[in-house]
KOLSE-472671 format. One line per field, with one value per residue (C-alpha): residue number from 1; x, y, z. Coordinates in steps of 0.2 Angstrom, whole numbers. Layout:
<recs>
k: c(NUM, ...) $
X: c(X, ...) $
Y: c(Y, ...) $
Z: c(Z, ...) $
</recs>
This chain:
<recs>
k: c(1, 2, 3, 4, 5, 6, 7, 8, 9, 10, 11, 12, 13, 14, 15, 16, 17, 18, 19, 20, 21, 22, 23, 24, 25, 26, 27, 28, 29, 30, 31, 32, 33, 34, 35, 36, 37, 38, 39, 40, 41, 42, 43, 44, 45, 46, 47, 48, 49, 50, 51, 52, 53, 54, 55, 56, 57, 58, 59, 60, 61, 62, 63, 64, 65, 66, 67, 68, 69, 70, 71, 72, 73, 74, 75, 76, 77, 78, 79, 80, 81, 82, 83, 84, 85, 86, 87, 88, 89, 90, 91, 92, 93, 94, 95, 96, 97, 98, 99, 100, 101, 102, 103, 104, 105, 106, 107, 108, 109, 110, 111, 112, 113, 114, 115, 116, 117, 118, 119, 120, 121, 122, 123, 124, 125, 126, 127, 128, 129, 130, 131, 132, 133, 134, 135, 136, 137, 138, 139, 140, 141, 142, 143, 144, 145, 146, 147, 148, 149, 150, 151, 152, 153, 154, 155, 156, 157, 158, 159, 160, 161, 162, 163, 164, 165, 166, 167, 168, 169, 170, 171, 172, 173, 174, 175, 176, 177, 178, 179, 180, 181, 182, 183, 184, 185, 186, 187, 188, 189, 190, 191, 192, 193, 194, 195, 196, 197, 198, 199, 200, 201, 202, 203, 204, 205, 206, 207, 208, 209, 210, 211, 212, 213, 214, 215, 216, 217, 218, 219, 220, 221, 222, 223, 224, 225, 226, 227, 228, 229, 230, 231, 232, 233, 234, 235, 236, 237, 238, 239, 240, 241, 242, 243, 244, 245, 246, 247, 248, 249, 250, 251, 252, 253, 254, 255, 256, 257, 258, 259, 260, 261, 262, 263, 264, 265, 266, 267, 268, 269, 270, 271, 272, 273, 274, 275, 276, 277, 278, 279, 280, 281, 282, 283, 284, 285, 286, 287, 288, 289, 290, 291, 292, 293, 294, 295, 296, 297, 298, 299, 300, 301, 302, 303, 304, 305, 306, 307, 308, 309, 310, 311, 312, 313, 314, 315, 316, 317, 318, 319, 320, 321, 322, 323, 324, 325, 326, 327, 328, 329, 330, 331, 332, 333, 334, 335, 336, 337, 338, 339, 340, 341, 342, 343, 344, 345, 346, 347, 348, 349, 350, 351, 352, 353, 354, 355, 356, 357, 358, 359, 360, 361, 362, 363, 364, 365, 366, 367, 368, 369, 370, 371, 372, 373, 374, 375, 376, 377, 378, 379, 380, 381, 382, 383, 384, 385, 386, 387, 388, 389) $
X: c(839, 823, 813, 815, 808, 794, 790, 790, 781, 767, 766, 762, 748, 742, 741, 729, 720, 703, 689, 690, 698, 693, 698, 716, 717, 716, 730, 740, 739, 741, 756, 765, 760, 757, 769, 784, 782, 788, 775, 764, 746, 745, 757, 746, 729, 735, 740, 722, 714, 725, 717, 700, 701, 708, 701, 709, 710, 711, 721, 734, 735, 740, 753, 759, 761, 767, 782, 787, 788, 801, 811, 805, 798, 807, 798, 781, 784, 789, 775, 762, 768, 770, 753, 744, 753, 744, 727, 733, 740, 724, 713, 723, 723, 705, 703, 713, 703, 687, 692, 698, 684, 670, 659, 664, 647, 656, 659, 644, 636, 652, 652, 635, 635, 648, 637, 625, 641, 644, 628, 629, 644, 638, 622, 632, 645, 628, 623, 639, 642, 626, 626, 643, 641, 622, 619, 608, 595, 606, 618, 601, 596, 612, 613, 595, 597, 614, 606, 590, 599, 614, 599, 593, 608, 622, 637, 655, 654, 637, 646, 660, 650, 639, 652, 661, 644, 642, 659, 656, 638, 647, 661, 647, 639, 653, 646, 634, 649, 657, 674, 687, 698, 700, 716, 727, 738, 730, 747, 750, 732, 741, 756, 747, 751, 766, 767, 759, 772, 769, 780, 769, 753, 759, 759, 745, 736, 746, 741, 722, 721, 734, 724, 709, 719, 724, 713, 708, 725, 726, 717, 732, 729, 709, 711, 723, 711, 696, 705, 717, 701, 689, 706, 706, 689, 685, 679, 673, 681, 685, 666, 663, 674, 660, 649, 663, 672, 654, 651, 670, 669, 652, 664, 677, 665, 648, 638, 639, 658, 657, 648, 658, 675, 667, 661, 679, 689, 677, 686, 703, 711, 721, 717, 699, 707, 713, 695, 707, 716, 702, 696, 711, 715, 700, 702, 716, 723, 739, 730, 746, 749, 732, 730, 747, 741, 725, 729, 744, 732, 719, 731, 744, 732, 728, 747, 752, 740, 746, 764, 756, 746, 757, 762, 749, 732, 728, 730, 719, 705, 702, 700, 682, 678, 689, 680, 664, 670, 674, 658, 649, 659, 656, 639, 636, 645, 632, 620, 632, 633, 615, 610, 625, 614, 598, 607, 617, 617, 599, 593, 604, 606, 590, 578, 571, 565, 580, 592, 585, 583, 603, 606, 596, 600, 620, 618, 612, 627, 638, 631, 622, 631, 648, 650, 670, 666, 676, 664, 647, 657, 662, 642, 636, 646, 641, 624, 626, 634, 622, 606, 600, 601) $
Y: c(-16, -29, -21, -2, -9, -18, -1, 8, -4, -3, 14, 16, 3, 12, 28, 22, 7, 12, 0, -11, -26, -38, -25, -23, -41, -38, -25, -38, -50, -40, -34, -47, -62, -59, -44, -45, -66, -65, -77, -92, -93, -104, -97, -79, -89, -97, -79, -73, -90, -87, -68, -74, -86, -73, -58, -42, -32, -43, -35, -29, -46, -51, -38, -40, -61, -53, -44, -58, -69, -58, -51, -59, -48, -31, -35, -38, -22, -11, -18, -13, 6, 7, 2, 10, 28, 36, 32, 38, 53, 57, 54, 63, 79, 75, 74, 89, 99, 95, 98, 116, 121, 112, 127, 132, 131, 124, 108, 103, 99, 87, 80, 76, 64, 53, 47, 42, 36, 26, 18, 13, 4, -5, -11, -17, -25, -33, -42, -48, -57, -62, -71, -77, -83, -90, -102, -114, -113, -113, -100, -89, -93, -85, -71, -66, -72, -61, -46, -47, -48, -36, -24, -25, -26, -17, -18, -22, -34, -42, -43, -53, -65, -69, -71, -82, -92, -93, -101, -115, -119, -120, -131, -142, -145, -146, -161, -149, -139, -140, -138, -126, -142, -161, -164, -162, -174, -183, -183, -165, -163, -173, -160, -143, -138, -140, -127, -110, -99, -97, -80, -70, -79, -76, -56, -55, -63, -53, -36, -42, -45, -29, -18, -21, -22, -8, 1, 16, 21, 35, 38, 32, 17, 17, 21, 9, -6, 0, -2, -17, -24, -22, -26, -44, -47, -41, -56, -53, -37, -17, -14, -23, -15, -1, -11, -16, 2, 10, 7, 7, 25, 31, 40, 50, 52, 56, 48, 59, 61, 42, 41, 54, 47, 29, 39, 48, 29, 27, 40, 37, 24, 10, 0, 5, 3, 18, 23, 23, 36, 51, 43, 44, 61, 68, 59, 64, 81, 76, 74, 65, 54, 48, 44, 33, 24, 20, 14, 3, -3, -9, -18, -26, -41, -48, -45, -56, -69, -70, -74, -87, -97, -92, -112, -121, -112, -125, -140, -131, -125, -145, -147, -150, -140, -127, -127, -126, -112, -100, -105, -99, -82, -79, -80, -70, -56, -56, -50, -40, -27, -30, -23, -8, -4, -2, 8, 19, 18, 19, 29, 44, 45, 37, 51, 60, 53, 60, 52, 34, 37, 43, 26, 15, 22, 22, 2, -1, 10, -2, -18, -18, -5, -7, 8, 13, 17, 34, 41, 38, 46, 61, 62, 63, 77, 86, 83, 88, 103, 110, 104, 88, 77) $
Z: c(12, 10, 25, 17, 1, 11, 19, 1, -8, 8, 9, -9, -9, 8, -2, -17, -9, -7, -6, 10, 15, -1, -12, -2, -6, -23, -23, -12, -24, -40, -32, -24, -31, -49, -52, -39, -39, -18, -14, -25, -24, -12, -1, -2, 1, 17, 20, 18, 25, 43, 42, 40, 57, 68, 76, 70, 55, 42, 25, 37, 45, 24, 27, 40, 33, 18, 28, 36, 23, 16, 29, 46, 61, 54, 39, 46, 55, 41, 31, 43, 45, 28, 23, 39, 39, 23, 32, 49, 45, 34, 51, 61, 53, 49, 68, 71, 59, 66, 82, 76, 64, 74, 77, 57, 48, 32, 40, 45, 28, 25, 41, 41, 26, 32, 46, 30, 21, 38, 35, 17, 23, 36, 26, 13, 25, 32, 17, 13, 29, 31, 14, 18, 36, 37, 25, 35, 49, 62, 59, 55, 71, 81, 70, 73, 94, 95, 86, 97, 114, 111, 104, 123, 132, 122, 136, 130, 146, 138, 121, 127, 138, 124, 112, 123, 125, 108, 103, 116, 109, 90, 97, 103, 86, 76, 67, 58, 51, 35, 37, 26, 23, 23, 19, 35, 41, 58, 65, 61, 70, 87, 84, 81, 100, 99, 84, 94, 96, 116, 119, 106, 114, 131, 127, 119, 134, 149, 140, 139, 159, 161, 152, 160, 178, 176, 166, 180, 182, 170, 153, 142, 152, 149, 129, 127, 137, 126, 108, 114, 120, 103, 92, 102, 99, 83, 69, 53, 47, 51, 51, 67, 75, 77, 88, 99, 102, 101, 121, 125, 121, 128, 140, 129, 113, 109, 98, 85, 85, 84, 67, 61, 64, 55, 41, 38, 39, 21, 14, 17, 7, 18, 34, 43, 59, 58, 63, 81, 77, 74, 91, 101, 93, 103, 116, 125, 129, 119, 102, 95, 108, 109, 90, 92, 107, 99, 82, 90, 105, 91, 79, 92, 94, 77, 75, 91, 85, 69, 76, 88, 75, 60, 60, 65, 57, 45, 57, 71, 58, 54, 73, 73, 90, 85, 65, 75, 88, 73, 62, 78, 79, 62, 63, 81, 71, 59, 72, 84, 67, 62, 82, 79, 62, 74, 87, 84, 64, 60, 76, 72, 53, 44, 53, 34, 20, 8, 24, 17, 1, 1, 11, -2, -16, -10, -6, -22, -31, -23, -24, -41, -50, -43, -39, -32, -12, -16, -28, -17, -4, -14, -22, -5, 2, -13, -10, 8, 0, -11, 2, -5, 11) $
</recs>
């Protein structure tokens, strides 16, 4: 059957792909594209352009595209859990040892060096975006605003305000932008409404208000509202979701765990969503139930918005209000993660001169050398081991 395929040929790539969302692409297309021939080029870089517009994790969003281009929703379905189950069941039990061997002395060196592992990530993920989303003064400009306020007033609630703020602003100078594509049809421009899917639409949006209704009721209802919350707000990549969740949590996890669980999702090879699942493993009393709530709560939203805009993405991208809108968001995301590298990042990590050497000298492994992610991982928990850092 074409769906148990899917799943096997995801789960395989979720066991070996290592290196973040541009380098799951890579696999993706080495795979399915060039080797299995499932899809053409263009059909797998409207795939990838669709991720890149939509909050959400965006190599699992491919996936997910990929799955149901070949067998419909089962497909995108099976592709998901086949890609995402490696990594969760590597955080879990990550989660379930810590939580065990916690006071164990022969953790801590290990554990340690992921919170600098998370902030070599984070750096490098800075640069990248920044050269990628602010090429002119303007997109500077709301990249350095963002970062300032959100540095003074870190709430969740001030994060969404100003992200909503800023996507109005960017609809508003649209002219400025230049847009991904010029080629559209105007007719199909008239007709895009009429292609969003309004029953996935519709779910995404009532679980958004729900959740956050009913968030008080119990804390399954709470953990579910924080990481539904964060996975339908989330442009620009798995790293920002560490400024989003980082205040969700303040209640379930400190910020030490915090780090910790972001520094373990560099490790693991597939989605780093999956950063939910070592959170919601602590969080609840039921370690299981809380590491399935949590990973499902944060990837439901890209998912719903992929089957809303799955037909119409390339029309509405040349909609000059809605170009501007996401030109805007990318650049507010710039300096929401530049203001989560202040606080907590750099705050709790960069405290010792071998702690910033460590960071540098890890940037510069990934960036100029092209280092693999894995092995600066694996040199600095040795390092840690041994009492370098």
């Amino acid at each position: 059957m074409t769906w148990i395929k899917l799943f096997f040929r995801f789960f395989i790539l979720g066991c070996v792909s290592f290196g973040g969302p541009a380098a799951h692409l890579g696999y993706f297309h080495r795979q399915f594209v060039t080797r299995l021939m499932w899809l053409s080029d263009i059909q797998y870089s409207q795939f990838v352009s669709l991720s890149q517009i939509l909050p959400g994790p965006s190599s699992s969003q491919v996936g997910f595209c990929i799955g149901l281009h070949r067998a419909g929703i089962v497909g995108g379905i099976s592709a998901f859990l086949g890609f995402t189950m490696p990594s969760f069941i590597l955080m879990y039990c990550f989660a379930w040892y810590y939580s065990e061997a916690s006071s164990s002395v022969l953790i801590w060196p290990a554990v340690s060096s992921l919170k600098l592992v998370a902030a070599v990530m984070v750096t490098d993920a800075l640069i990248s975006m920044f050269k990628s989303f602010c090429q002119d003064w303007q997109s500077r400009g709301i990249a350095f605003l963002a970062c300032v306020l959100l540095a003074v007033y870190p709430s969740a609630l001030f994060q969404i305000s100003l992200l909503i703020t800023t996507a109005i602003y960017g609809a508003g100078v649209y002219k400025n932008v230049p847009f991904r594509s010029k080629t559209a049809d105007p007719q199909q421009l008239i007709n895009a409404k009429g292609l969003i899917a309004i029953i996935p639409l519709s779910l995404f949006i009532s679980l958004l208000i729900g959740s956050i209704l009913f968030r008080q009721i119990s804390p399954e209802f709470l953990l579910f509202e924080t990481f539904y919350r964060a996975g339908s707000l989330v442009f620009g990549g798995g790293h920002v979701v560490l400024p989003m969740l980082q205040h969700g949590l303040n209640d379930f996890i400190n910020t030490e765990d915090f780090l910790i669980g972001y520094g373990a999702a560099q490790a693991v090879p597939g989605p780093m969503f999956t950063l939910a699942t070592f959170f919601g493993a602590l969080t609840l009393d039921n370690p299981l139930l809380g590491a399935i709530l949590a990973t499902l709560a944060i990837f439901l939203p890209g998912f719903l918005l992929v089957l809303t805009l799955k037909n119409s993405w390339e029309q509405l991208l040349n909609l000059p209000t809605f170009a501007g809108a996401s030109w805007a968001i990318n650049s507010y995301v710039v300096g929401l993660l530049a203001a989560s590298f202040i606080n907590p990042l750099a705050i709790n990590t960069l405290d010792s001169v071998p702690a910033i050497a460590t960071v540098a000298l890890g940037v510069f492994a990934l960036r100029v050398l092209k280092t693999p992610a894995i092995i600066i991982i694996l040199t600095c928990v040795g390092l840690s081991f041994i009492g370098e850092i």
